[in-house]
C-alpha positions, 0 to 999 in steps of 0.5 A: 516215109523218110525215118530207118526202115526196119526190114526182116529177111528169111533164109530157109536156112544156111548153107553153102550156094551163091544166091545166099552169099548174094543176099547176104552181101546185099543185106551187110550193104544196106545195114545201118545206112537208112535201113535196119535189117535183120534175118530170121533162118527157118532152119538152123542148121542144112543137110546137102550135098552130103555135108551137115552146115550148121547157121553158126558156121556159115560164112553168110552167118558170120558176115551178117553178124560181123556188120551187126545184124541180129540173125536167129532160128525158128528151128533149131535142126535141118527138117520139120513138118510142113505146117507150123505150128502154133509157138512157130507160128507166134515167134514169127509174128514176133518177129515181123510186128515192128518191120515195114517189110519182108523179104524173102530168100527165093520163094521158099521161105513164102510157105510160112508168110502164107500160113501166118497170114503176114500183113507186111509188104513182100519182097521175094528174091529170085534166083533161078530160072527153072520155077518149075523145078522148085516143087510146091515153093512154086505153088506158095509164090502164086498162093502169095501172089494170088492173096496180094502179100507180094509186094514185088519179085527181084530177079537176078536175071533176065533169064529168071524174069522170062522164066517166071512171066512164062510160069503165070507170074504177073510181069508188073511184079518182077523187077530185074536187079542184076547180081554184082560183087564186091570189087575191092574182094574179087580181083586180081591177086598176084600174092594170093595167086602164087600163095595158094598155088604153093599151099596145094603143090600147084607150080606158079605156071601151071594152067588151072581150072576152077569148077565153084559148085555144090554136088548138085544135079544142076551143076552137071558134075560128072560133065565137067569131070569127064571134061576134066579126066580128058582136059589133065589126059591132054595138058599134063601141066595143068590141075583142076580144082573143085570148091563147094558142099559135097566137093570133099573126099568124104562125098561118096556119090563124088568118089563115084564120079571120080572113079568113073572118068579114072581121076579117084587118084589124081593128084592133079584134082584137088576136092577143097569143099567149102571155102570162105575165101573163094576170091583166092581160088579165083585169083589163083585160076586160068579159067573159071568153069561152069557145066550146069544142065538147067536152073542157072540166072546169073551165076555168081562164080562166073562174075567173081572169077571173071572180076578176078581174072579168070576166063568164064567157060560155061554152057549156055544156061540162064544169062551165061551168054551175056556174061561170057560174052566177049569175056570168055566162051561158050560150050555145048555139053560134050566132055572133049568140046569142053575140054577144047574149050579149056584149053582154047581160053588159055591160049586166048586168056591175054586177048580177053583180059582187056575185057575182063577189066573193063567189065568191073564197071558192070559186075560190081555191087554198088549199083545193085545194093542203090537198086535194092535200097530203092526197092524196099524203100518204095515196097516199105509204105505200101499196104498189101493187097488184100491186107488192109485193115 
């Protein structure tokens, strides 16, 4: 096959999280260069994490747009049955008549390519390390792999990897690609530093904090808030700030979580929500943290605020460890350990920075969209098992 290959990606629907932001970056990256790609959203709009986001508002939307893919919805709102029914069912199957092939965005999106009995090679994208924890999506990925529709599973991890080989997954199918950014987005930036400094009162020396994460269990937050009422309690120069969906004041269950560790009135905690330009926050930051309990692989914000400077802090969940390793430190789950952990790399932060740079040449995207240039190309002249004519 040496013609454009034609391929069709589905979102559950658009809403604020790394692994869309991962798949969104990948997709802008192989457009128009071999491949012609395009996005179909079961949902058109997302109600998580206390925030209503709707397809059109999305920065993952607008980055799609803006490098021409055509991106649409099967439905317009944020819930519907399980089943589709007969007019979703034929839209899709319009949608996927002229592709070679399909991905999907985590395994979600596979309940539809069951029902409408696809017979196009599949590419599910994997993101997590706790298939357990995704309820029936777990059951659709096997229901697919069992009729032979997927083609292939990337893994973003090698932790993902081992997660689903030990959930009855076939290992022939998985295939780790490591996530990358891009290099000329994430990295240092004195300018936007002291810029985003002046804008939130924060002064050109003070210690900072970033936590990059929706109000989710996974992310662990009132662990990292307990961390923080005591890290701001020990450093009265330093502040912490908060981005993702729920991290707003007008997140009830955050405003709970706040109060609990005394920091509802801190000025010294700043709830920003979601941000487009998550690369000044990290340019603006000392350390980069991440508190998760479960469910992490290869967490985007560790490699986007390392790529601009920032310490990696995190507890060891997923890949974590070899991306800190070297780079920054590891904590168990005790708020004041974290606190110290804190405030150990800021102290360290000169000693680690010759390794931060030297880890661009790892943690940026070239490699990992060549990789999934490759994969869909070689998935693209298959024939499903199962699915022959």
């Amino acid at each position: 096959m040496g013609g454009e290959i034609r391929a069709l990606s589905l979102y559950e629907g658009f809403f604020s999280g790394g692994a869309r932001i991962l798949h969104s970056d990948v997709l802008a990256g192989l457009h128009g260069r071999g491949q012609s790609h395009r996005v179909l959203s079961l949902h058109g709009q997302a109600r998580r994490e206390a925030t209503v986001q709707r397809m059109e508002d999305d920065a993952c939307y607008r980055k799609l747009v803006a490098a021409g893919l055509a991106v649409s919805a099967l439905r317009s709102g944020s819930t519907g049955p399980a089943a589709f029914d007969s007019l979703e069912l034929a839209a899709f199957e319009r949608a996927v008549s002229d592709v070679d092939v399909v991905l999907t965005l985590k395994e979600q999106p596979l309940r539809l390519v069951n029902q409408a009995d696809v017979r196009k090679p599949v590419i599910t994208c994997l993101h997590r390390s706790d298939p357990e924890n995704q309820g029936a999506a777990l059951d659709s990925l096997r229901v697919a792999v069992a009729t032979g529709v997927v083609a292939a599973l990337v893994c973003c991890a090698e932790s993902t990897r081992d997660a689903y080989r030990a959930a009855g997954i076939p290992d022939s199918l998985l295939e780790v690609i490591p996530n990358g950014v891009d290099l000329r987005r994430f990295r240092p930036d004195r300018v936007a530093r002291a810029r985003f400094r002046r804008s939130v009162g924060i002064g050109a020396a003070a210690p900072v904090i970033v936590f990059a994460a929706r109000y989710d269990e996974m992310k662990n937050v009132p662990l990292f808030l307990a961390a923080a009422s005591a890290f701001l309690a020990a450093r009265p120069d330093a502040h912490v700030v908060l981005c993702g969906a729920g991290m707003t004041a007008a997140n009830p269950l955050l405003a709970d979580d706040l109060a609990a560790v005394g920091l509802e009135t801190s000025a010294r905690l700043h709830r920003l929500g979601v941000r487009d330009d998550p690369q000044v926050l990290f340019a603006a930051a000392d350390v980069v943290a991440l508190t998760s309990a479960f469910g992490e692989a290869a967490p985007l914000c560790l490699i986007e605020g390392m790529m601009c400077g920032a310490v990696p802090v995190a507890t060891a969940v997923g890949d974590c460890p070899a991306i800190v390793a070297g780079r920054g430190l590891l904590t168990g789950s005790d708020p004041l350990a974290i606190a110290d952990a804190w405030c150990e790399a800021l102290a360290r932060r000169p000693e680690f920075a010759p390794a931060l740079r030297a880890a661009r040449a790892e943690f940026g995207r070239r490699r990992m969209i060549a990789s999934y240039a490759r994969l869909i190309r070689r998935v693209s002249t298959r024939v499903p098992l199962g699915m022959a004519a």
